[in-house]
VOBA-1610 file (N, C-alpha, C; in pm, whole numbers, padded with zeros to 5 digits, always signed):
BEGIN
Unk+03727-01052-07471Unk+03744-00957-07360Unk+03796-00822-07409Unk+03888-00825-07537Unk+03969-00689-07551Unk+03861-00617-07645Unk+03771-00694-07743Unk+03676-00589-07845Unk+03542-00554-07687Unk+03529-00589-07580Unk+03393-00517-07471Unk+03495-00406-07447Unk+03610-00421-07392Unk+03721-00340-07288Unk+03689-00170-07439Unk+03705-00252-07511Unk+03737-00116-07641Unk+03581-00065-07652Unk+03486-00128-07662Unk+03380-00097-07718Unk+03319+00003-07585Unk+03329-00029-07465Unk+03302+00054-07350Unk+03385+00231-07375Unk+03551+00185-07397Unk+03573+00287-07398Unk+03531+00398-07514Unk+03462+00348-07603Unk+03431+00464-07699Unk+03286+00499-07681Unk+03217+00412-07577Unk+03112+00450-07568Unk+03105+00598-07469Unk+03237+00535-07383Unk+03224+00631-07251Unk+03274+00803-07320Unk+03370+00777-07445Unk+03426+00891-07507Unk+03342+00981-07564Unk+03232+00896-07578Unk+03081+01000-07713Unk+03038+01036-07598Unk+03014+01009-07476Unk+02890+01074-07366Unk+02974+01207-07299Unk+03119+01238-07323Unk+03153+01316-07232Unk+03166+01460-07340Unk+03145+01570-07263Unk+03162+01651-07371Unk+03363+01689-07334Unk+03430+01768-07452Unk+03600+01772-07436Unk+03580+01889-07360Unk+03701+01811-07270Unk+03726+01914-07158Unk+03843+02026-07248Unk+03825+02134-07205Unk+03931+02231-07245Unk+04022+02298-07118Unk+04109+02369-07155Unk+04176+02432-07021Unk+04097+02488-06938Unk+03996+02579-06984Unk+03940+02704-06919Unk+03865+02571-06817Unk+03799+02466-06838Unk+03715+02421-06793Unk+03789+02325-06689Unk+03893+02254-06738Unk+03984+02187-06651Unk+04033+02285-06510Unk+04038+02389-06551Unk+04116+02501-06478Unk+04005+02555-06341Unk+03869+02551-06432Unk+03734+02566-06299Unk+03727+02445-06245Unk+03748+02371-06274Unk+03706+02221-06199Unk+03818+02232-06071Unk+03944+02279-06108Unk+04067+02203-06035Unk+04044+02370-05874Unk+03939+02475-05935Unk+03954+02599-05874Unk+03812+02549-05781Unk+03714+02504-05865Unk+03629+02429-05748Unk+03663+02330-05625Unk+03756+02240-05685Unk+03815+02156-05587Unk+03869+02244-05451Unk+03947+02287-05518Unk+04054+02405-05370Unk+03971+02502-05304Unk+03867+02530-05349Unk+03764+02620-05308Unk+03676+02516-05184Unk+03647+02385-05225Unk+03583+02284-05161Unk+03694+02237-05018Unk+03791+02255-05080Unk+03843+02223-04950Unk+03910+02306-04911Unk+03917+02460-04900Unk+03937+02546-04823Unk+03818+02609-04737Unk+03713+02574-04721Unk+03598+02599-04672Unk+03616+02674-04542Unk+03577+02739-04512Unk+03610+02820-04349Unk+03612+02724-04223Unk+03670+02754-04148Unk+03666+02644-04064Unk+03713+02757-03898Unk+03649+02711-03789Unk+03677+02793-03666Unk+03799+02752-03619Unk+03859+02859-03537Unk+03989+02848-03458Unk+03998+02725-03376Unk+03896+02677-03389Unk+03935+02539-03292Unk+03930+02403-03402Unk+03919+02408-03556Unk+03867+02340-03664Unk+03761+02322-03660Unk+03656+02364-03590Unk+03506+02364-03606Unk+03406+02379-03715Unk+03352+02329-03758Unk+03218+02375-03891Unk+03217+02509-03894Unk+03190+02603-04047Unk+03158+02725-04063Unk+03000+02705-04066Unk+02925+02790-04048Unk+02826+02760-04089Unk+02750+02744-04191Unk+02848+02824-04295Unk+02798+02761-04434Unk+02861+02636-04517Unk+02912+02549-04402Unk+02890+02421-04420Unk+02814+02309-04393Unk+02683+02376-04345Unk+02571+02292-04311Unk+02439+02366-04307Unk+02364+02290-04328Unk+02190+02392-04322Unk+02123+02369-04198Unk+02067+02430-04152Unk+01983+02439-04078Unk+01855+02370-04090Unk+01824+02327-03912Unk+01705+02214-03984Unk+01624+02261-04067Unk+01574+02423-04038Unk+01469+02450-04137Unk+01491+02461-04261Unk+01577+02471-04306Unk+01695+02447-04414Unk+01651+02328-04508Unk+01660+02216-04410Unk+01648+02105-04478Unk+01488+02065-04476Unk+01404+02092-04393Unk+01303+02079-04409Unk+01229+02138-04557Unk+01274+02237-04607Unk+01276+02329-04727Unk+01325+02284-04826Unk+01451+02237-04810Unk+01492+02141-04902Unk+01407+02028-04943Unk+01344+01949-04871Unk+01297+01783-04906Unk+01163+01873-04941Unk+01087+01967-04911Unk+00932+01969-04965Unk+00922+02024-05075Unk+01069+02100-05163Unk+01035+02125-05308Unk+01104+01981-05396Unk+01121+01874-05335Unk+01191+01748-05421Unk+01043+01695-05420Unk+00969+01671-05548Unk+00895+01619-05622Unk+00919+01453-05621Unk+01060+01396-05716Unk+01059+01333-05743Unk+01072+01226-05620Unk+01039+01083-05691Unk+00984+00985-05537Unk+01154+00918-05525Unk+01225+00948-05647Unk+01406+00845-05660Unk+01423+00968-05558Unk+01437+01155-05583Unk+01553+01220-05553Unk+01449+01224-05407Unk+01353+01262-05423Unk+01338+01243-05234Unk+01363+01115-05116Unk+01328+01035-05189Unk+01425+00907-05073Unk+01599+00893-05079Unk+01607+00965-05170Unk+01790+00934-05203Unk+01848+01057-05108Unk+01823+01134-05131Unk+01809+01276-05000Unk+01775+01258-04876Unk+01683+01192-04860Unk+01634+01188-04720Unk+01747+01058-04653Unk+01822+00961-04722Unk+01882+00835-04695Unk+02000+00900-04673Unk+02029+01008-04736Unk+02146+01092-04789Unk+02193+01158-04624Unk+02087+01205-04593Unk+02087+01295-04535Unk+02088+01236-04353Unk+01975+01095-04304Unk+01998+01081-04190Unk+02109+00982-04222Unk+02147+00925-04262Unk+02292+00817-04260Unk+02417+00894-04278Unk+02436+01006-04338Unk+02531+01106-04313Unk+02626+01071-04463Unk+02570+01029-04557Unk+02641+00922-04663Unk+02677+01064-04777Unk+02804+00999-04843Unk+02870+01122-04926Unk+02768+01063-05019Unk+02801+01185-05157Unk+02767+01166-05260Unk+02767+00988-05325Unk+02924+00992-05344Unk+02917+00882-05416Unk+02887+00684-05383Unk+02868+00699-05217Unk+02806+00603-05168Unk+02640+00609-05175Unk+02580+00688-05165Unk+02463+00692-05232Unk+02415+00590-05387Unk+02555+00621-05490Unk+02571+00516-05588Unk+02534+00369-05584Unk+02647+00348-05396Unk+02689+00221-05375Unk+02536+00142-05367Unk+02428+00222-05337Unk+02350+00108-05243Unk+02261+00049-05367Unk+02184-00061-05309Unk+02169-00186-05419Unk+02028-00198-05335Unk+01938-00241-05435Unk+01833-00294-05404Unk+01843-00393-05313Unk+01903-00473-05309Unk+01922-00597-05229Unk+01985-00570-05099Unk+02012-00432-05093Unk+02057-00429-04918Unk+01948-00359-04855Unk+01811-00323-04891Unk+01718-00288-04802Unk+01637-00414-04814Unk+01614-00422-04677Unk+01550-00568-04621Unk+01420-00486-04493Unk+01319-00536-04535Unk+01218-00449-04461Unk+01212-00345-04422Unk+01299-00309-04292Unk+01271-00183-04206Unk+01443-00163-04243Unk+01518-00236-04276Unk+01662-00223-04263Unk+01775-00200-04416Unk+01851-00099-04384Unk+01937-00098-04502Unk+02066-00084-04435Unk+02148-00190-04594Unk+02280-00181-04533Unk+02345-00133-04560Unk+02427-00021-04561Unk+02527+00119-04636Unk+02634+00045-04615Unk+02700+00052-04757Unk+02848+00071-04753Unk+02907+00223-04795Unk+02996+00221-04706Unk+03051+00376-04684Unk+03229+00378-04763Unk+03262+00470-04785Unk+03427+00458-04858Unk+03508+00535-04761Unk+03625+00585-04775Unk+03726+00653-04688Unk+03777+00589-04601Unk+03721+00469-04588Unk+03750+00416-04413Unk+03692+00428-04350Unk+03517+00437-04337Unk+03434+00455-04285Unk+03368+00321-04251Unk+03283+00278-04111Unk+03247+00140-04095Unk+03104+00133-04220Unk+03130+00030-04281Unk+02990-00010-04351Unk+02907-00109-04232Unk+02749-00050-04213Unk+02670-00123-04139Unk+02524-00131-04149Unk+02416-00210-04121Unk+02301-00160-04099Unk+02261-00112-04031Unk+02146-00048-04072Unk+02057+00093-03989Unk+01919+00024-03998Unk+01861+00072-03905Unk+01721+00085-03892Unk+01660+00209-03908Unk+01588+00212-04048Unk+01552+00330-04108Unk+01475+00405-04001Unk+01451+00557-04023Unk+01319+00620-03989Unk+01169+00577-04049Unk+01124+00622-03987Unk+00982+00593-04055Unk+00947+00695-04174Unk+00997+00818-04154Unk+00998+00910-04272Unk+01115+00853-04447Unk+01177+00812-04388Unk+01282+00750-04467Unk+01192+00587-04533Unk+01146+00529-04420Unk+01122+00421-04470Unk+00989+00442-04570Unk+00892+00532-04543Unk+00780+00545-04613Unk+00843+00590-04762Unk+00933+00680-04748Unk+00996+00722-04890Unk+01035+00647-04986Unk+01139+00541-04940Unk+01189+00440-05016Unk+01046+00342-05047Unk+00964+00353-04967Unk+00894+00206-05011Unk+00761+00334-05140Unk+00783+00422-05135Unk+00725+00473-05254Unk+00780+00448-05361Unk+00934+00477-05332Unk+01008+00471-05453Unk+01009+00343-05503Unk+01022+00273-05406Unk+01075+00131-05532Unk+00936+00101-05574Unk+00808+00125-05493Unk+00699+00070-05589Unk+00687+00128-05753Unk+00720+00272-05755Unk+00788+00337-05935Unk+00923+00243-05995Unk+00992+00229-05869Unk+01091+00169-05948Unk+01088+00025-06015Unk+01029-00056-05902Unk+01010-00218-05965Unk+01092-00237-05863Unk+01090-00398-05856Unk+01116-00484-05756Unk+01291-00584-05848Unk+01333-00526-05930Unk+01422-00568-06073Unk+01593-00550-05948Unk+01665-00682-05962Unk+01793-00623-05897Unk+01862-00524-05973Unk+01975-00475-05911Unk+02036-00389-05932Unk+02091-00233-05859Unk+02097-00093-05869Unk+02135-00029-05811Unk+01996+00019-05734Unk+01987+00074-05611Unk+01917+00149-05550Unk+01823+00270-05613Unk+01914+00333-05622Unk+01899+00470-05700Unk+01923+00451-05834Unk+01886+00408-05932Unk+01936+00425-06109Unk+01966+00527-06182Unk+02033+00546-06250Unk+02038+00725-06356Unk+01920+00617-06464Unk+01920+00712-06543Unk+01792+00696-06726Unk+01879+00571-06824Unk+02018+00538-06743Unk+02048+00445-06849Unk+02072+00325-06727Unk+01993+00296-06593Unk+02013+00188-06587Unk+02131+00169-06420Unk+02204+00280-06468Unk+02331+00260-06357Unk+02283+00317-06214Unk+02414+00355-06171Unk+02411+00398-06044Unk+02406+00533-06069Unk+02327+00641-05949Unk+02315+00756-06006Unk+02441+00831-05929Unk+02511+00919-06037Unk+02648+00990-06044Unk+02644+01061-05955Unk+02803+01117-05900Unk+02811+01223-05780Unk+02784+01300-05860Unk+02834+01364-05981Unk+02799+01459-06036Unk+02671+01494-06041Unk+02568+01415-06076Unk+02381+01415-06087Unk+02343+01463-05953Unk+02420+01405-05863Unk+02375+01440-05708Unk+02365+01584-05687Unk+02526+01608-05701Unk+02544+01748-05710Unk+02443+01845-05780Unk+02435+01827-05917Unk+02343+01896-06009Unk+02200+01889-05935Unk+02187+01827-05923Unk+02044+01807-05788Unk+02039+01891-05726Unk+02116+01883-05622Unk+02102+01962-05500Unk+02142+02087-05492Unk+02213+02143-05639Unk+02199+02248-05655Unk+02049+02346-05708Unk+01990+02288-05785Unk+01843+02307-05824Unk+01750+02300-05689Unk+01783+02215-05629Unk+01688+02195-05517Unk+01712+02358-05415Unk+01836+02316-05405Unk+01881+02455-05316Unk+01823+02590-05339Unk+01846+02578-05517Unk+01760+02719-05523Unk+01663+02738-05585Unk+01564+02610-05587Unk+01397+02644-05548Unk+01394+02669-05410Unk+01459+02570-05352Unk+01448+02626-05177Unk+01442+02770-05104Unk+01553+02843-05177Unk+01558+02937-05123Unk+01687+02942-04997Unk+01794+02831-05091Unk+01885+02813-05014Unk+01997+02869-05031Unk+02099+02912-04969Unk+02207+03005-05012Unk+02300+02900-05082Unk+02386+02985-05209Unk+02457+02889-05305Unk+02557+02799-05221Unk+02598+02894-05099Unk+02732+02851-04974Unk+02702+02722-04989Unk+02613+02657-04927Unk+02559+02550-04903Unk+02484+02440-05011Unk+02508+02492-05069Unk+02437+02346-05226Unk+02535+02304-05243Unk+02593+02262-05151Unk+02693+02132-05244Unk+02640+01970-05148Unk+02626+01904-05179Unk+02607+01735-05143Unk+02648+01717-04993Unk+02823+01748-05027Unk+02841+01707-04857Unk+02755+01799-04733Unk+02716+01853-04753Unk+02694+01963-04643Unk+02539+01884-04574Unk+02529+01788-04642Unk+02416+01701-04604Unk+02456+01614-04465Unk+02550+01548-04490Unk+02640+01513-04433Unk+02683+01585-04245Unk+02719+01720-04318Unk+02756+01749-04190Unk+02621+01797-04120Unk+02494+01842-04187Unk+02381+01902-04128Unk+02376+01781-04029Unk+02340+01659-04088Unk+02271+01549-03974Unk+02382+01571-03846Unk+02535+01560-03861Unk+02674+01594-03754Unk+02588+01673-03639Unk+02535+01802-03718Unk+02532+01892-03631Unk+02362+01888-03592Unk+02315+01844-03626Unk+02134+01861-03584Unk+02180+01765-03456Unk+02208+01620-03496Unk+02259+01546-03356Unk+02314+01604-03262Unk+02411+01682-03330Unk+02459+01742-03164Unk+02399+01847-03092Unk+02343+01941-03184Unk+02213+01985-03136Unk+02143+01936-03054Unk+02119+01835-03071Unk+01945+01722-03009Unk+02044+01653-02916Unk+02112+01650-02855Unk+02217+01634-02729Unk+02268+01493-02755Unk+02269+01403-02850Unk+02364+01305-02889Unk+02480+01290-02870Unk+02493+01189-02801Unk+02666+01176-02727Unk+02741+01207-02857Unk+02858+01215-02817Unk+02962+01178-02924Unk+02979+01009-02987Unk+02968+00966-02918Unk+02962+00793-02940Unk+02833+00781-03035Unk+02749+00836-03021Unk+02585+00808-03098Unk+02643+00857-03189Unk+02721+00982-03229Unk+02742+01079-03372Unk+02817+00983-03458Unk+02909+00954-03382Unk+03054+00831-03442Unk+02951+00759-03509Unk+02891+00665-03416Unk+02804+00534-03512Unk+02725+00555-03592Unk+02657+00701-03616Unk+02569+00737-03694Unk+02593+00728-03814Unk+02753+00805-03818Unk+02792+00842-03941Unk+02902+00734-03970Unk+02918+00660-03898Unk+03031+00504-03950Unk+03134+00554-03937Unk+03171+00644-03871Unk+03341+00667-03830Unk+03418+00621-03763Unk+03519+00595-03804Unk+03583+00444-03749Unk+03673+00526-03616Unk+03735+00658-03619Unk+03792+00705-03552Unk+03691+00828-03439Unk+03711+00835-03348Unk+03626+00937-03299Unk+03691+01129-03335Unk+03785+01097-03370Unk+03870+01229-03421Unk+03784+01330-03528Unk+03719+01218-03610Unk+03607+01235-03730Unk+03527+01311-03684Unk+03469+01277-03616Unk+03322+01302-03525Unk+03343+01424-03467Unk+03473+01470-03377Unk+03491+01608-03295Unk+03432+01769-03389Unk+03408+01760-03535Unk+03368+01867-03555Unk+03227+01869-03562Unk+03147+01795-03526Unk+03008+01810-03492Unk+02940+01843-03375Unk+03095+01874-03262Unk+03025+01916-03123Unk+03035+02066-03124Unk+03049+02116-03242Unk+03095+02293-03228Unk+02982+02309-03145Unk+02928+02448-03136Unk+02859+02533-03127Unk+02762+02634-03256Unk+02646+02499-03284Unk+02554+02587-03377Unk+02544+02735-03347Unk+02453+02737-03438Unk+02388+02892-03388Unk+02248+02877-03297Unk+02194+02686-03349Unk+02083+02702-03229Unk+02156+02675-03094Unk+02265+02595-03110Unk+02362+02582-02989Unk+02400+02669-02895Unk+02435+02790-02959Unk+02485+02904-02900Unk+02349+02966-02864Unk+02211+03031-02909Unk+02090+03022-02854Unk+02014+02989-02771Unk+02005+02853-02725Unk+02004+02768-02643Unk+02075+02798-02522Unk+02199+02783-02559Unk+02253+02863-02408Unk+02269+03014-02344Unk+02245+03094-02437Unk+02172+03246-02417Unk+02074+03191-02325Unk+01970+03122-02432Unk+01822+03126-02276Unk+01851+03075-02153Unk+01933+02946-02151Unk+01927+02911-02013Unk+02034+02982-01904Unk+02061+03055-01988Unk+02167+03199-01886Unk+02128+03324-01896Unk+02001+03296-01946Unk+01924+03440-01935Unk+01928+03529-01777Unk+01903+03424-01715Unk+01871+03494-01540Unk+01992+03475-01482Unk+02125+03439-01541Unk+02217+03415-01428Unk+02280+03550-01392Unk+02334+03505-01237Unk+02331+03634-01177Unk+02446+03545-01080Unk+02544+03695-01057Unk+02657+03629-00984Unk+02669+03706-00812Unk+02562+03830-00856Unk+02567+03894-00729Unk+02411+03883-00671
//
């Protein structure tokens, strides 16, 4: 048991390149940057914390690949962070159905895919093989990294033609929050969508988009008080 425990760790030591200050120092300035994100007077979404549907539509038609377009598209209507994306396993999609496990304290459950979702995955695994193991694989086999995710969806973003605000992973996340509430989804539908165990979670997806705020321009176009 103690020569695998050792032999892992020197394997894991050759793959990383040495971190130095300068680089420790951007990582720890990305973090605080990630979670100072703008947020409205009421804690509401900024908007460059989420894309727009056309946004995302732009997004999925320059992803080529058949792994990063079903992992995106799974990514994206289940509301799933980066690193649960990792979690999922061949063995939890069962026909039309997959079962997410979620982290934070979030409910893990099954879904009944889309049909856009489901056509994706069943491309993918026909490239991938029918072999247990992770869902999504990296080139050596594993689960594919938040980091890879990230690096993804930054490339994707800007073939897209997407602003940098928005290439980061989670913002996937909150797009589906807010397209739902858009598309008039209770609050109760948003909660279960995204496995939130508390409904407190859920309250920043009822802001006011910008198609939100639009939307109600037109239908108060004619109002008249006199």
């Amino acid at each position: 048991m103690q020569e695998k425990k050792t032999g892992k760790k020197r394997a894991f030591s050759r793959s990383r390149k040495p971190r130095t200050a300068q680089s420790i120092q951007s990582e720890r300035l990305a973090k605080k940057t990630l979670r100072r994100r703008p947020r409205g007077p009421d804690g509401s979404l900024d908007s460059s914390q989420y894309m727009e549907i056309e946004e995302v539509r732009r997004l999925m038609r320059v992803i080529t690949s058949k792994r990063d377009r079903s992992a995106f598209l799974i990514a994206y209507n289940r509301g799933l962070r980066a690193h649960e994306v990792g979690l999922l396993m061949l063995s939890d999609f069962n026909r039309d159905r997959l079962f997410v496990r979620r982290g934070k304290g979030s409910i893990s459950q099954e879904y009944s895919l889309t049909a856009e979702e489901l056509h994706a995955l069943r491309m993918w695994i026909r490239e991938r093989g029918k072999a247990p193991g992770p869902l999504f694989p990296s080139r050596n086999h594993r689960p594919i990294s938040r980091r890879r995710l990230d690096e993804l969806i930054k490339g994707y973003c800007e073939a897209a033609g997407i602003d940098r605000s928005k290439a980061h992973f989670h913002s996937l996340k909150h797009s589906i929050g807010t397209h739902l509430g858009d598309a008039d989804y209770s609050a109760q539908d948003i909660q279960d969508a995204l496995g939130h165990r508390r409904s407190s979670s859920t309250a920043i997806y009822t802001h006011y988009s910008r198609k939100r705020r639009e939307a109600m321009a037109e239908r108060r176009r004619y109002w008249r008080v006199t």
